[in-house]
Each structure stands twice: as C-alpha cells, then as structure tokens.
N, C-alpha and C positions, 0 to 999 in steps of 0.2 A: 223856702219856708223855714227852717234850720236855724237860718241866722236871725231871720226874724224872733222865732221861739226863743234863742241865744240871747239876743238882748232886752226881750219881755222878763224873762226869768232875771238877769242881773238887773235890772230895774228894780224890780218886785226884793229882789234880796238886798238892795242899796237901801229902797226905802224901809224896810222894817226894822233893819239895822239902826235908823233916824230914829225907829219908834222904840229904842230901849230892848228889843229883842238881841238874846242872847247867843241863840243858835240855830241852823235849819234841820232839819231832819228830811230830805227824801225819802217819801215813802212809795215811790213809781221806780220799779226796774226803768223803764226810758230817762229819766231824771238826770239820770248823773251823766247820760250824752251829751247834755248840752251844758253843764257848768264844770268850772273847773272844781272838783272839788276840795284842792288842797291851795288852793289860790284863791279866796275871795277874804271880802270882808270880816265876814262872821266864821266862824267854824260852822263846818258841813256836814253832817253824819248820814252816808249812804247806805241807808238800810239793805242795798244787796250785798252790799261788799261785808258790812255785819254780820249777817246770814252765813256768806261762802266762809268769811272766817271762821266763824264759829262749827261751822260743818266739818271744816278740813279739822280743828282741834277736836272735835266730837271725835273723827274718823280714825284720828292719832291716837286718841285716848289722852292729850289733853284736857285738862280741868282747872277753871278758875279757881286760884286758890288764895288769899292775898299771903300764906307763906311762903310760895313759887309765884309771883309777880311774873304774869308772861305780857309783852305788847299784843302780841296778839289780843287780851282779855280785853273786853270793852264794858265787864262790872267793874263799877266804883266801889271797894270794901270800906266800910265805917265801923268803929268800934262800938258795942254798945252800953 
C-alpha cells in the first residue's frame, strides 16, 4: 500500500508542477512518509517539521528576527 500511495503522491506533485504551481505544502503529519522532501521537483514545506522547528526556537528563547537571520526562521522579513 505505501508504495502505491508513494507514487500517487509523486504523480500528483509532477503534475501540478506542469500546471505552473510553485510549491507544496504538507499539511498531514503522515505526508512527509512517503515523499522525499528535500528531493522533488518543487519545493516542499512540511508543516510538522515547521512546527517542531519552531517549538524547539520557542523552547530556546529563539526569535525571528530579520537583525539575527536564524535558518532555522521560516518568516520571510520585507521592508515596508
């Protein structure tokens, strides 16, 4: 079943890629089992892995700042 599901999902991400789609967002903790997500077409942004990051900087007493640019941060800062 796995591998089935594995290659529905890379289907589905090959074709929206064709339709001018920019990026995926997993929004399903199970999601990111079955795609790679630093290997595909598009950029892939796994919303748990988001989350845990953000938790552990929350936990540190890091803070997105764009004066301290951390990788970890996953806000984009704009001037205004």
């Amino acid at each position: 079943m796995k591998r089935d599901s594995e290659r529905t999902l890379k289907t589905i991400i090959t074709e929206i890629d064709q339709q001018g789609i920019k990026a995926v967002v997993l929004g399903c903790t199970e999601l990111s089992m079955l795609v790679d997500t630093k290997a595909n077409v598009l950029p892939i942004y796994d919303s748990t892995e988001i989350h845990a990051d953000a938790g552990v900087d929350w936990i540190l007493g890091m803070q997105c700042n764009p004066a301290w640019p951390s990788p970890r941060c996953h806000t984009t800062f704009t001037e205004a």
